[in-house]
C-alpha positions in Angstrom: 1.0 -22.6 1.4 1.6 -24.4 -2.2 1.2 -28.4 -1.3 3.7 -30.5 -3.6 2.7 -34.1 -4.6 5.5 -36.0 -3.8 4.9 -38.5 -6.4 2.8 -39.1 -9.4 -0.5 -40.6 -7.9 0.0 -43.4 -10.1 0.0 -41.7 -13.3 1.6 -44.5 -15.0 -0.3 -46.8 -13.8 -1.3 -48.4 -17.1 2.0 -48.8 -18.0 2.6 -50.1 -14.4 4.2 -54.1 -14.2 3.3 -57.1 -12.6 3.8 -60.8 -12.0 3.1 -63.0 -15.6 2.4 -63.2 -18.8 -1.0 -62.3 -19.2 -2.8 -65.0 -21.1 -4.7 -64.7 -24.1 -8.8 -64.8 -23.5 -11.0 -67.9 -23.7 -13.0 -68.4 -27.6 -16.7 -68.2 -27.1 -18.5 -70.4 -26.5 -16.6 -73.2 -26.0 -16.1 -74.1 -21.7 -14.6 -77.9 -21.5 -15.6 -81.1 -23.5 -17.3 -81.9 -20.0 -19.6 -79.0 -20.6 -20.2 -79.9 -24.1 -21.6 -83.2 -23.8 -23.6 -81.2 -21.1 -22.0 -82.5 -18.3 -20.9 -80.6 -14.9 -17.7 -80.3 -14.4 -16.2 -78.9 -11.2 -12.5 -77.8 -10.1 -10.5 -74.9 -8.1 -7.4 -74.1 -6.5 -6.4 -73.5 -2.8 -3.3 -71.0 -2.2 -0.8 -70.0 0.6 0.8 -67.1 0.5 3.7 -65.9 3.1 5.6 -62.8 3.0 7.7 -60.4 5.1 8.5 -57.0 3.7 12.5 -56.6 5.1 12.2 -53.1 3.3 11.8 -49.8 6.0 10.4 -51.6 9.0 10.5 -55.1 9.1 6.8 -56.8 9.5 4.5 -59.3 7.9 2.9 -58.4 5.1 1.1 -61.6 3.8 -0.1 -65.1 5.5 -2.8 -65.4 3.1 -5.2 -68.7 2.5 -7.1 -68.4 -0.8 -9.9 -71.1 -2.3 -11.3 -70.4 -5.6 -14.0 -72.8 -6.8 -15.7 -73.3 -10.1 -18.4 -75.3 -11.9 -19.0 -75.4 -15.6 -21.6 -77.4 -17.7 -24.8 -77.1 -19.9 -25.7 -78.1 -23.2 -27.1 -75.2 -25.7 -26.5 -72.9 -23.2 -23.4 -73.2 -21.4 -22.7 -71.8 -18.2 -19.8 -71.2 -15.7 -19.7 -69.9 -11.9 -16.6 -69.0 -10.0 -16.0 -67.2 -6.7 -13.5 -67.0 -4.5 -12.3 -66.7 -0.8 -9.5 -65.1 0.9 -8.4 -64.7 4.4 -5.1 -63.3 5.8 -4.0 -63.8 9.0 -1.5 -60.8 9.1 -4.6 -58.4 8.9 -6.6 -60.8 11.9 -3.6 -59.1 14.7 -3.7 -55.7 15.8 0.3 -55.2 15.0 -0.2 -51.6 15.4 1.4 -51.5 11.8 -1.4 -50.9 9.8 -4.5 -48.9 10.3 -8.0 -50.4 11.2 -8.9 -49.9 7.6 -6.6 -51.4 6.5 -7.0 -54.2 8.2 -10.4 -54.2 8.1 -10.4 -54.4 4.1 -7.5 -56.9 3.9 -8.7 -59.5 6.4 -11.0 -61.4 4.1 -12.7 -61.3 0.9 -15.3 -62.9 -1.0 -15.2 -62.5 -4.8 -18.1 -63.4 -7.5 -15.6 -64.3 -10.2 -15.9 -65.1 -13.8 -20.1 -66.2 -14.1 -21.4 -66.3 -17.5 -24.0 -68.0 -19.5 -22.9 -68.7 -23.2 -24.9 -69.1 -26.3 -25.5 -68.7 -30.1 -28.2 -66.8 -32.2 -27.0 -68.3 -35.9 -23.5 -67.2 -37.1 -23.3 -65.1 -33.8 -21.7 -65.8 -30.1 -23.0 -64.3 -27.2 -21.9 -64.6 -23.8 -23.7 -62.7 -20.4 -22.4 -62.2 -17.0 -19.4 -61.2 -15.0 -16.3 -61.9 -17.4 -13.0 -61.3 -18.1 -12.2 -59.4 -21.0 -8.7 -59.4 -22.1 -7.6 -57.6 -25.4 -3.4 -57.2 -24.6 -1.2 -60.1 -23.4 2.2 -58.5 -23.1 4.5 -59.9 -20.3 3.9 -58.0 -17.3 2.6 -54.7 -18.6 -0.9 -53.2 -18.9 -1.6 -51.4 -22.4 -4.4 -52.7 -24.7 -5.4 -54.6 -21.7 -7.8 -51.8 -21.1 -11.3 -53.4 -20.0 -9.9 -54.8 -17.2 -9.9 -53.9 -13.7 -7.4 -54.9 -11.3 -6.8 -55.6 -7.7 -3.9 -53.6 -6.7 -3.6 -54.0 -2.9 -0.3 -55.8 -3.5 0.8 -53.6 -6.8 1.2 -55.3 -9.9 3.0 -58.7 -8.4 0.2 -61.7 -8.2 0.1 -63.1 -11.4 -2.2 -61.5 -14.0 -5.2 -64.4 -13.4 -5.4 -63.1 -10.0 -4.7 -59.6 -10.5 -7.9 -59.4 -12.8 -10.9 -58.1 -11.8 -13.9 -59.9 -13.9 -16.5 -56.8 -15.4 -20.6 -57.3 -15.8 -21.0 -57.6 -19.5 -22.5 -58.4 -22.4 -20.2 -59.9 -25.5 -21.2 -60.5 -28.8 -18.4 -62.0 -31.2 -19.0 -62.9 -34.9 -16.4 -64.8 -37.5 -16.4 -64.2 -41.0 -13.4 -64.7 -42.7 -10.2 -64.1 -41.0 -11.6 -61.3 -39.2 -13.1 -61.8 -35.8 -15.6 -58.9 -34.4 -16.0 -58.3 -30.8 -18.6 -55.8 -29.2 -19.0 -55.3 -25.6 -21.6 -53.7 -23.3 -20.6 -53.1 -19.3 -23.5 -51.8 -17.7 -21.9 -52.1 -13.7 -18.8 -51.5 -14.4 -15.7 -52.7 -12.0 -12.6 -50.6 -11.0 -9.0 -50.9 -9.0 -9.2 -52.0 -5.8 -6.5 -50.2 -4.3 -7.1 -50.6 -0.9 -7.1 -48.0 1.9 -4.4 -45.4 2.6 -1.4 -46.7 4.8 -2.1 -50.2 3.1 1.5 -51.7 1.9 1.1 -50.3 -1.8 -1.4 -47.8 -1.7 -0.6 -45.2 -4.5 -0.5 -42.0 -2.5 2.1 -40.2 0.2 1.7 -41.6 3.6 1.0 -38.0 4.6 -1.8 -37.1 2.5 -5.5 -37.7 3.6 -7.8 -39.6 1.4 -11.3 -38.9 1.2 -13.8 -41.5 0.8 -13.8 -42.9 -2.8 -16.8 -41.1 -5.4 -17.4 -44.3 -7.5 -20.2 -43.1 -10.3 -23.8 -44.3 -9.7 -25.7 -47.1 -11.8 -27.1 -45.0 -14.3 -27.3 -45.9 -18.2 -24.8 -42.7 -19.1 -22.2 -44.5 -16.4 -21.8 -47.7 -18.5 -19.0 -49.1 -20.6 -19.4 -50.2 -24.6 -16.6 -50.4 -27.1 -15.5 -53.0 -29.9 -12.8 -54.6 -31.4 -11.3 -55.9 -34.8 -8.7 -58.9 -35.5 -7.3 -60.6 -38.1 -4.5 -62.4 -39.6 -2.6 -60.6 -42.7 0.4 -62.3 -44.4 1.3 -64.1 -41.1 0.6 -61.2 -38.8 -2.2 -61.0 -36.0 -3.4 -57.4 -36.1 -6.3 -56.2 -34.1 -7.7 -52.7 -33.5 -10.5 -51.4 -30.9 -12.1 -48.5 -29.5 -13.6 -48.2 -25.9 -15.0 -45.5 -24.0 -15.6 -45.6 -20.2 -15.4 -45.1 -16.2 -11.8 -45.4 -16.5 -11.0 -48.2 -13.9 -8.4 -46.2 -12.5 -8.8 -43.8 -9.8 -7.8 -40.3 -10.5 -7.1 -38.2 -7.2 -8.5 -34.7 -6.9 -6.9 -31.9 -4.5 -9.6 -30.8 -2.4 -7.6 -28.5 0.2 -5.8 -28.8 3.1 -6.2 -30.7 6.6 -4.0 -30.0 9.2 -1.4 -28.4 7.2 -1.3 -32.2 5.1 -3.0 -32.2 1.4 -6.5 -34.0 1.0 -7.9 -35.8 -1.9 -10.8 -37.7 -3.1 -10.6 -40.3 -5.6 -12.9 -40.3 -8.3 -13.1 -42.0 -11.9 -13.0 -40.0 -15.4 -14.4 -40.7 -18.3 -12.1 -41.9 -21.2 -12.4 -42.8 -24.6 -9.1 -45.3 -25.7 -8.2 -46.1 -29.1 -5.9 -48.9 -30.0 -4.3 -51.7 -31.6 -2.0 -55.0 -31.0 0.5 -56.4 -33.5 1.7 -60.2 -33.5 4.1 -61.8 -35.7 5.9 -65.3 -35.7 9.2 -65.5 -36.8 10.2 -68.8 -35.9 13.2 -67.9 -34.2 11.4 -65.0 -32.0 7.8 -63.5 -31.4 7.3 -59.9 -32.3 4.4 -58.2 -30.3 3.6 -54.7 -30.1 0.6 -52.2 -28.6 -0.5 -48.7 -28.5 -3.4 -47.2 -27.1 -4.8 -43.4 -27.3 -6.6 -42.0 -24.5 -8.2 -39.0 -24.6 -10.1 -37.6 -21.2 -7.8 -38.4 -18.7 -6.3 -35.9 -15.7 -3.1 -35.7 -13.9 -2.3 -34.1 -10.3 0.0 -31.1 -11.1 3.6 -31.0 -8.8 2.3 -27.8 -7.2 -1.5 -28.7 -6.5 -2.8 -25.1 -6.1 -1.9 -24.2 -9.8 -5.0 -26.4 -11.1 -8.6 -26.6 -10.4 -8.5 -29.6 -8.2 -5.0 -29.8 -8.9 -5.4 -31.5 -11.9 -4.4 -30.9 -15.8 -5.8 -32.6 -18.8 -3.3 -34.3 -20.8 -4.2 -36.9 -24.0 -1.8 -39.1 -24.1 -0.2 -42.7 -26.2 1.2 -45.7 -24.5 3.2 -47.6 -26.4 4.8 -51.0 -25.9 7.3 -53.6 -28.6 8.8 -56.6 -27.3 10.2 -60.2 -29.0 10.0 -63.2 -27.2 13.2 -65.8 -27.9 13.2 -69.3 -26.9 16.8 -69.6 -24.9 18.7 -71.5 -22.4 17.0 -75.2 -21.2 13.5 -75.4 -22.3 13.2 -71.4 -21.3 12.7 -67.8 -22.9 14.6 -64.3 -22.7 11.6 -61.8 -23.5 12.9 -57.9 -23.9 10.4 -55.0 -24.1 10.5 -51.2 -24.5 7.4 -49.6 -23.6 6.7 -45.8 -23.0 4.3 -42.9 -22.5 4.1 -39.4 -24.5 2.0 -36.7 -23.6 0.5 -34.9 -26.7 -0.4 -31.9 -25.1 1.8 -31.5 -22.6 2.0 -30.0 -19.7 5.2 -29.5 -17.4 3.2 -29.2 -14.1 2.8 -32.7 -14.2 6.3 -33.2 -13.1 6.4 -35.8 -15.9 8.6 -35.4 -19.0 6.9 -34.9 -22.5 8.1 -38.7 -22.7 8.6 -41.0 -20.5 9.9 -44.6 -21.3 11.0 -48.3 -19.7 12.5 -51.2 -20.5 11.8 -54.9 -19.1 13.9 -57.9 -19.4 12.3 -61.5 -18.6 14.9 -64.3 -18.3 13.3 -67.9 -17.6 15.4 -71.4 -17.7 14.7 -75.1 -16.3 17.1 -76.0 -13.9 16.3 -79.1 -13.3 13.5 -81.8 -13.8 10.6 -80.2 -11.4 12.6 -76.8 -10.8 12.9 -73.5 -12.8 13.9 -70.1 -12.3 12.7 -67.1 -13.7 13.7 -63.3 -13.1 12.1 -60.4 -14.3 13.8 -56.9 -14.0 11.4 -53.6 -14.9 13.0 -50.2 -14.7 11.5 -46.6 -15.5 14.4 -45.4 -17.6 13.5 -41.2 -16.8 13.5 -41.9 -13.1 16.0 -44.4 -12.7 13.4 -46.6 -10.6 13.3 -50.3 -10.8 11.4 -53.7 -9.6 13.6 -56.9 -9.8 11.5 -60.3 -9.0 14.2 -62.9 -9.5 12.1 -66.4 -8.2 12.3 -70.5 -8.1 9.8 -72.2 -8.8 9.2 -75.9 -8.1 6.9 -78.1 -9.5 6.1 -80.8 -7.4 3.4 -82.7 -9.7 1.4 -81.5 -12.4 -1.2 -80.4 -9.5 1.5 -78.6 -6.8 3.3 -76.0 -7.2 5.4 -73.8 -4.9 7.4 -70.6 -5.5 10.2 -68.5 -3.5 10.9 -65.4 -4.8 12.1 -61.8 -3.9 10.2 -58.2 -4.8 12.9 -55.3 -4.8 12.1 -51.6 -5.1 14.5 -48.9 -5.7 15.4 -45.6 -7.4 13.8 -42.0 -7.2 10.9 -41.6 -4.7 8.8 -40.2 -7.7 9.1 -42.7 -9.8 6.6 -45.9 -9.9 8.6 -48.5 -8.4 11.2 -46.1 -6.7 8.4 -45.2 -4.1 7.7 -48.4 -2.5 11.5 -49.0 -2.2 10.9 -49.1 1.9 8.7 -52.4 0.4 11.0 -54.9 -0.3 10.0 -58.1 0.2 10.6 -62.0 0.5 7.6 -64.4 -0.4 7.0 -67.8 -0.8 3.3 -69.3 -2.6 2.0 -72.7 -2.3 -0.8 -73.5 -5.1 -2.5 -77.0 -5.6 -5.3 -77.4 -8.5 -8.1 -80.0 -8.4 
């Protein structure tokens, strides 16, 4: 028997899309004026999430209550601690819709998040502890973005601050000049949490079974380094990087057959990624751009026995240019093209040599305390879309709630197009203190 992968194991997955912009990483050392004057300062957020996927078989997919909690201060060496609690009742009932895994890793969660100490030796910034480390801020997409891990039980829709996994590191930023150098050290590194299979987005068939996940041991050869170089030229905000890794995404190896089905195990590779981000300010628009080499990565092969582990080596360049225009009242239209080429390709990917997208962001005020925004991501080979069109209304400067709809449609091998039995209404309550 020749097994075929009916889809690509999220091979794109770093081109994959999501809920919001991702925002631009906090300078060192500097936490709040409250921490400055060495003060404590305290605050969080508590979130309710509701949502029924109307998609395939109509069910609950989210009654989620989340508290995250944070406390920053210090004087010469400032500090901040952050975790963060979830529970979801739709994963407390035995609805006989998702397995006991499943339930068992969605019901709750406790996260350590970002917990640093910050501090200076002369001209040079160094900050210690579990971190987020964010070198891309494109709308919705993953490229330069590459230290981060994410937590992909619900795909790419929570917005990026909640999608990001923080990573055990040491930074070490120096200024001279215009230029700003970053290294970074990762000695226990993070990955994607995808979840267990026959969880509501996990990125394999349904059919396939899915051995226990190898994640690399603790050792000095299994950690994470790389470093990065910005600066402003004639107006523009260029940057360039190199990182080599555990990549944080899982890549699935073929392991035989069980019961007739295909079996894999999930392991991590390890990469090397070499990049750069482009900003300009026109006045009238915002120009951004990224690309990012990687070199070590594997791919499951359409007819799995033609491979060692059904799997192919294949270098490959994301790239990704978009503009940003104000528009409409008070809001934005924000158009990208973004795209992946294989450099030495190989047809038993199922992929072609190139495959692109295109994204379209549209965001107005309505009214005083409303807006609505609508973001529309399709995977132009494929034909496969996401369309998020959502209100939001902002009930005081601490409340806010949205309603919003995640559609899923086109080819069952393409990235959205397979989760097009997912679709989904949702509404999200957040208050800050």
């Amino acid at each position: 028997m020749k097994p075929k992968l009916r889809c690509g194991v999220a091979a794109l997955a770093m081109m994959a899309c999501c809920g919001g912009v991702a925002a631009a990483d906090d300078d060192l050392p500097g936490l709040d004026e409250a921490a400055a004057e060495g003060g404590v300062k305290t605050g969080g957020v508590v979130q309710f999430d509701l949502a029924r996927t109307y998609g395939g078989k109509d069910h609950w997919s989210m009654a989620r209550a989340r508290a995250e909690v944070s406390a920053t201060g210090g004087d010469s060496v400032k500090w901040k601690v952050s975790g963060r609690a979830d529970a979801d009742a739709v994963f407390g009932i035995d609805s006989g819709f998702y397995p006991d895994a499943v339930r068992r890793d969605q019901q709750y969660q406790f996260d350590l998040r970002e917990t640093y100490a910050d501090f200076s030796v002369g001209e040079v910034d160094f900050r210690f502890g579990r971190q987020h480390i964010v070198w891309g801020e494109m709308v919705g997409l993953f490229f330069a973005d590459v230290v981060s891990a994410r937590d992909l039980r619900t795909f790419y829709l929570p917005d990026f601050e909640q999608l990001r996994i923080p990573q055990w590191a040491t930074r070490a930023e120096y200024y001279f000049g215009e230029t700003h150098a970053e290294l970074i050290w990762i000695p226990v590194p993070s990955y994607d949490r995808i979840g267990k299979p026959g969880a509501e987005f996990y990125p394999m068939p349904r059919e396939a079974r899915i051995l226990g996940e190898v994640k690399p041991d603790n050792s000095l050869g299994n950690t994470n380094w790389g470093g990065r170089l910005s600066r402003m030229v004639g107006g523009w905000d260029l940057s360039g990087f190199y990182y080599r890794s555990l990549d944080v995404s899982q890549t699935f190896y073929f392991t035989g057959l069980s019961g007739g089905q295909p079996e894999f195990q999930p392991r991590h590779e390890r990469i090397s990624q070499l990049g750069g981000t482009v900003t300009k300010d026109f006045g009238d628009f915002v120009l951004k751009g990224e690309a990012v080499h990687s070199r070590g990565r594997k791919f499951n092969t359409r007819n799995l026995v033609d491979a060692p582990n059904g799997l192919v080596d294949q270098d490959t360049i994301d790239y990704v240019a978009g503009v940003d225009i104000p528009a409409f009242n008070d809001g934005r239209v924000n158009l990208q093209y973004f795209a992946r080429r294989m450099l030495d390709y190989d047809a038993r990917t199922g992929f072609e040599r190139t495959e692109g997208g295109a994204s379209v962001l549209l965001a107005t005020r309505l009214a005083r305390n409303w807006q609505a925004e609508a973001l529309y991501v399709s995977m132009l080979n494929r034909n496969d879309y996401m369309f998020r069109p959502k209100l939001i209304w902002s009930a005081d400067k601490n409340l806010r709630v949205v309603f919003g709809v995640d559609a899923f449609g086109g080819s069952s091998t393409g990235l959205f197009g397979r989760y097009a039995d997912r679709d989904r209404v949702y509404t999200e309550a957040r208050w800050s203190f």
